[in-house]
N, C-alpha and C positions, 0 to 999 in steps of 0.2 A: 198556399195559393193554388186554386183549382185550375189546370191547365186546358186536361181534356173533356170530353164527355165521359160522364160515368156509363160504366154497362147495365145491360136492364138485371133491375132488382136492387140498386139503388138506394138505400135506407137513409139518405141526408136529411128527410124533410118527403115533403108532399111536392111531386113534379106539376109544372107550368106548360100549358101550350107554346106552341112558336111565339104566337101573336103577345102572348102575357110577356113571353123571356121576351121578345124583340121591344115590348113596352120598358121592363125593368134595363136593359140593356142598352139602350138609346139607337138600338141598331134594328135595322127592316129584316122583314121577316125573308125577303130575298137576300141580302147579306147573308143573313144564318145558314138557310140552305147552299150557298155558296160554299160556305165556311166549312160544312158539313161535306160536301161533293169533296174538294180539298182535303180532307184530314184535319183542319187546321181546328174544329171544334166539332165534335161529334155528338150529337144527343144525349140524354141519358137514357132513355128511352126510344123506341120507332115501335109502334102498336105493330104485328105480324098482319094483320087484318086489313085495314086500309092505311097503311103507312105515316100517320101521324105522328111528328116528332115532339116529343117531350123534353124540359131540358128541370135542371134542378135549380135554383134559384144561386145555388154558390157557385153556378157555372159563372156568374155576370163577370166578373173580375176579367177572371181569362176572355171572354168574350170582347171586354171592352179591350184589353191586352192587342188581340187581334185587330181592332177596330183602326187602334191608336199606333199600332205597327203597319199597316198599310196608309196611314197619313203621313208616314216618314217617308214613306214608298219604300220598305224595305221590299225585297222582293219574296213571292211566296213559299219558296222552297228555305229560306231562310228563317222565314220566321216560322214554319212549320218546325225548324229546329230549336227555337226559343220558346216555344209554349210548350216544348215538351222537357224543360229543364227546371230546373227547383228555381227560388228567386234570384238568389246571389249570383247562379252561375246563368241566368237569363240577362241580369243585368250587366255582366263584363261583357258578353256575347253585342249585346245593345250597343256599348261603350264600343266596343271596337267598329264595330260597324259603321258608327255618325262619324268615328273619327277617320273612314276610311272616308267618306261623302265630305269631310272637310276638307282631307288631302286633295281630291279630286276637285272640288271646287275652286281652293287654291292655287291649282295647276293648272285649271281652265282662267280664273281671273288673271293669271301671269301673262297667259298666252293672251287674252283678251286685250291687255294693256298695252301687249309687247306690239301687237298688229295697230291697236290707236296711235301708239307712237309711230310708229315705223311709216305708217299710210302718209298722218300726220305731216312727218319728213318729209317723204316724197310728193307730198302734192305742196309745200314751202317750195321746195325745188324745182319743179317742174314749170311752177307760180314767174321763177327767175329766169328760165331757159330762152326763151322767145328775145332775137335778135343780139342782145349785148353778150359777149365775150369774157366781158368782166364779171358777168355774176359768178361766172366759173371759181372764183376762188373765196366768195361770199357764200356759197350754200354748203359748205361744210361749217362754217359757223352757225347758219342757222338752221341747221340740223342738230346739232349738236345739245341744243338746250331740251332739257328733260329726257334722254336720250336713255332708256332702261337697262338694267344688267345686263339684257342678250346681247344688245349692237354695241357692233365698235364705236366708237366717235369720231366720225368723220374730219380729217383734217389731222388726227391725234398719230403719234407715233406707231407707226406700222400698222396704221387702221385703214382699212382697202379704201381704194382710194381717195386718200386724203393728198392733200400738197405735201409734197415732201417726206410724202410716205419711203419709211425704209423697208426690204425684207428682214422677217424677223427667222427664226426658229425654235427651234426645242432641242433641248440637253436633259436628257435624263436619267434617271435609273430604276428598279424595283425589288423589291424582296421580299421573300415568304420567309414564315419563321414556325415550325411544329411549336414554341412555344416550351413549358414546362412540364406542365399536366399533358395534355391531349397526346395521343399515342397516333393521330395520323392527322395529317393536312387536308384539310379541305379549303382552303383559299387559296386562290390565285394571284396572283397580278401580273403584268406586260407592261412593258413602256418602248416605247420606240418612236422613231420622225412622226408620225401619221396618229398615234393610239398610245394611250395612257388609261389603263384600268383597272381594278380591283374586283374579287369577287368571293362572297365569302359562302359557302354552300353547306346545306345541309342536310340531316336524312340519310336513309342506305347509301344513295345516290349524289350526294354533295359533293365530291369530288371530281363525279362527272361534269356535274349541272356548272357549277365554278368555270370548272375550262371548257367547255362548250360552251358559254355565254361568252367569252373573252374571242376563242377560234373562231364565231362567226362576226365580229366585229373584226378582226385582222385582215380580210379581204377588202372592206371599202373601201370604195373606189368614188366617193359621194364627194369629197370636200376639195374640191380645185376652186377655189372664190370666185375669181375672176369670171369663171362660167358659169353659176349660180347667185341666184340673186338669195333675200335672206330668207323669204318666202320658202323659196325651192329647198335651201338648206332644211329649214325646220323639216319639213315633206321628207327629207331625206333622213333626219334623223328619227324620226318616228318610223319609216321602214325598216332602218338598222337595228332600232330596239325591239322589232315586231319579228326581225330575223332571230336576235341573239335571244326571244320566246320560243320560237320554234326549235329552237335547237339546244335548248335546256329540254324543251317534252322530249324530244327523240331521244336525247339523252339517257333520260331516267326510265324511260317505256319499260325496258328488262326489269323496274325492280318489284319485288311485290307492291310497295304501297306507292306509284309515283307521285299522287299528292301530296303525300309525306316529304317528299323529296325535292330540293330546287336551290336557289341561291337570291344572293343578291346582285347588285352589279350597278358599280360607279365608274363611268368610262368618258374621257374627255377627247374628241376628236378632231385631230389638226387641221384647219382649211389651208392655212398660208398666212391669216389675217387673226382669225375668229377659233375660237373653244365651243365646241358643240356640245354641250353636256346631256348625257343619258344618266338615269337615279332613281334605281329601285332598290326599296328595304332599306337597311340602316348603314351600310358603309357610309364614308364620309366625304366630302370635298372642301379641302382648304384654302381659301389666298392668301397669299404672306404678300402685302401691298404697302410701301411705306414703314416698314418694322413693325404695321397688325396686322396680326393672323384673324380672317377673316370666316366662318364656317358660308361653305356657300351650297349647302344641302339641306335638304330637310326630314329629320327620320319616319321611314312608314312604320311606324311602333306604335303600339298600347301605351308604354311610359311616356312616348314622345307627346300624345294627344292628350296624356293626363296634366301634362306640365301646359300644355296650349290654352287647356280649359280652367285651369287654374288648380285640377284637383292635387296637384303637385309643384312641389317647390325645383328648381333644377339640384338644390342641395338633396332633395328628397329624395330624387329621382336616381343621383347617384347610389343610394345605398336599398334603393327599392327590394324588397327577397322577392317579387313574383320574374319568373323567367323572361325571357328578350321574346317578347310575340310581337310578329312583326304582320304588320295589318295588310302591305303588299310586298309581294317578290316574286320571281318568275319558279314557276314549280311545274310538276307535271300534269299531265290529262289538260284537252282541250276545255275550256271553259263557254258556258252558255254566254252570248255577245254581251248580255249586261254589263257580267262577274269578268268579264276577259277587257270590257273596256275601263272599270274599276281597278283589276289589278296593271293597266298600262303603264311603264315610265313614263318620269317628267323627261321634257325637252326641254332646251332650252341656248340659246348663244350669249357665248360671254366676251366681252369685250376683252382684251390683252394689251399690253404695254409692256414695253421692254423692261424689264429688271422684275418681272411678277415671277413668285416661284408657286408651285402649284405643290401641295398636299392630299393624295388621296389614299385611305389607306380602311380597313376594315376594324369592325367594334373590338378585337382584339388588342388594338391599340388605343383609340378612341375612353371605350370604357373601361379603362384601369390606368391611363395615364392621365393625369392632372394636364388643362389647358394651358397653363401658364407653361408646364413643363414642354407640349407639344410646340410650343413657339418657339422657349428658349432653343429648343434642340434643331429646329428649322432656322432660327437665325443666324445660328452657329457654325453650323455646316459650310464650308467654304463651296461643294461641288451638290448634287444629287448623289452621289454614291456613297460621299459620307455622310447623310442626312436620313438616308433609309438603315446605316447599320446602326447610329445613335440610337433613331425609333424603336428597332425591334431589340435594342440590348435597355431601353425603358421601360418596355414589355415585360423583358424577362425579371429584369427588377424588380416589377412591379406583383412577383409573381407568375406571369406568363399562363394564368391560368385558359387561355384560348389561342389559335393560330392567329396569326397577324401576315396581314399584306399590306404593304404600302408602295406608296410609288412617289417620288418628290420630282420636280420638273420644273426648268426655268427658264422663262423667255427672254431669248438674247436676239442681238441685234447679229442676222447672221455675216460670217464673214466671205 
């Protein structure tokens, strides 16, 4: 597959004017010279005399390649990197890409719903407020129908306020494990009243990038309920995940390669009511709700997008041999606004009830432990403390071929 322009002297064939390539091509002859100024297709020829560009006719392919890659609206420094790759490795490049644009569309639909709902609710409510006293304890009912994974349910067990709302808290623990194999740790994880997180980093610099994403979440100071509304929360967790970016790049700035360099990061933050969830890259988040274990994350992976689109069975996917490419994570070097608002975490607010126990823990655990076996071993657990040593002594059984971080957490009614 011809990607670029040939250089002059060209023996494929007899070359074509612009206007002929732009005829065979389907593409204007101000495209090409575009395309040309760009890098992104270069002539096979430019006469030295009056600068007339020449192209070879087995340029069309690539040509239309470009054509059909700016209607995805890939961006042009991108696909400048994909016509310059042989086909096989052009099209994984592709593959990863759309399924980055699916993540993100995903994550914008969540947020799209979450805010129909939410509006939704409150104009039901506001609809009751006017004179009567008594609707006071009817719009938590009717809030409550279709009511999305962010919000609490109004009315419900330590759901802000509802009637008879109680305070709730968190009981937790965490643990990192070097694992078998691996000769140093690069994941983290924290658990305490306020923060529950995971982080699994990679690169020269993954060790830094790990706990520097966790240490700039440890200050917030964002989630008191009572004085944010759920609007403001969201607001505030996207600044939190926008912090714990900045402080993976500083992190890793010292190494040679910092792009090369970065992590992931699953982190759940306590209001008093509500779970604020941040999720970049493939660590995990669990609910153990009713005796199912629920995944309540969704991985930015290559395998993860191949199982979405079908090209993959999840059986398949467990024994996949290409490496864990993960499609977002926070890494280093500032990024151009597109590629920075691409690779952004999901937000997101989870609703809580008392007796929930929370799982989050890194692919160290995830992939080499059977999900059957991740419940048993979560249902089992009388505490969080003996719930994260089960996990990473699963791991190790399992091989232990990665570090592992987990963190197990349960909400109780506090006393």
């Amino acid at each position: 597959m011809e990607r670029e322009g040939r250089p002059v002297g060209a023996e494929s064939g007899e070359l074509v004017t612009i206007g002929e390539f732009a005829r065979l091509s389907r593409l204007s002859a101000k495209a090409l010279r575009r395309y040309d100024e760009l890098g992104l297709l270069r002539p096979a020829l430019v006469d030295p005399v009056n600068g007339y560009r020449y192209y070879d006719p087995a340029q069309v392919e690539g040509a239309r390649l470009v054509a059909w890659l700016r209607r995805v609206g890939m961006p042009l420094n991108r696909i400048g990197r994909v016509v310059a790759l042989d086909a096989g490795a052009a099209a994984v490049e592709i593959r990863a890409y759309w399924a980055r644009v699916e993540a993100e569309t995903a994550a914008r639909r969540d947020l799209a719903m979450y805010l129909v709902d939410h509006l939704s609710a409150e104009g039901r409510t506001m609809s009751r407020m006017p004179d009567s006293a008594e609707n006071t304890g009817s719009s938590g009912s009717a809030g409550s129908a279709g009511v999305p994974a962010g919000l609490g349910v109004p009315g419900g067990l330590g759901a802000p306020g509802g009637p008879g709302a109680v305070a709730l808290a968190i009981r937790c623990a965490a643990l990192t494990d070097i694992g078998v194999v691996r000769t140093a740790n690069q994941d983290a994880a924290f658990a305490g009243p306020r923060l529950l997180a995971v982080a699994d980093g990679f690169g020269e610099g993954g060790a830094e990038a790990s706990a520097a994403a966790i240490e700039a979440l440890q200050p917030s100071t964002w989630g008191r309920d009572g004085a944010l509304s759920a609007a403001d929360l969201l607001n505030a967790l996207e600044e939190t995940a926008d912090s714990a970016a900045r402080a993976v790049r500083d992190a890793v700035a010292p190494c040679a390669d910092p792009d090369g360099s970065g992590t992931t990061l699953t982190a759940m933050l306590w209001t008093g009511s509500r779970l604020g969830l941040v999720h970049i890259g493939d660590s995990r988040a669990y609910l153990l709700r009713g005796g199912e274990l629920f995944r309540i994350t969704h991985d930015h992976s290559l395998v993860q997008s191949m199982i979405d689109d079908g090209s993959l069975s999840p059986e398949e996917a467990a024994s996949h041999p290409g490496p864990a490419l993960l499609l977002k994570a926070l890494v280093g070097e500032a990024r151009p606004g597109a590629v920075a608002v691409a690779c952004r975490a999901d937000v997101r607010l989870r609703e809580v009830l008392a007796g929930d126990r929370y799982l989050l823990c890194s692919d160290g655990l995830s992939a080499v432990v059977e999900a059957a076996d991740l419940r048993a071993a979560v249902v089992a657990a009388d505490d969080p403390q003996e719930a994260v040593r089960r996990l990473a002594g699963l791991a190790r059984e399992a091989g232990g071929p990665d570090n592992v971080a987990c963190v197990v957490a349960d909400v109780v009614v506090e006393e």
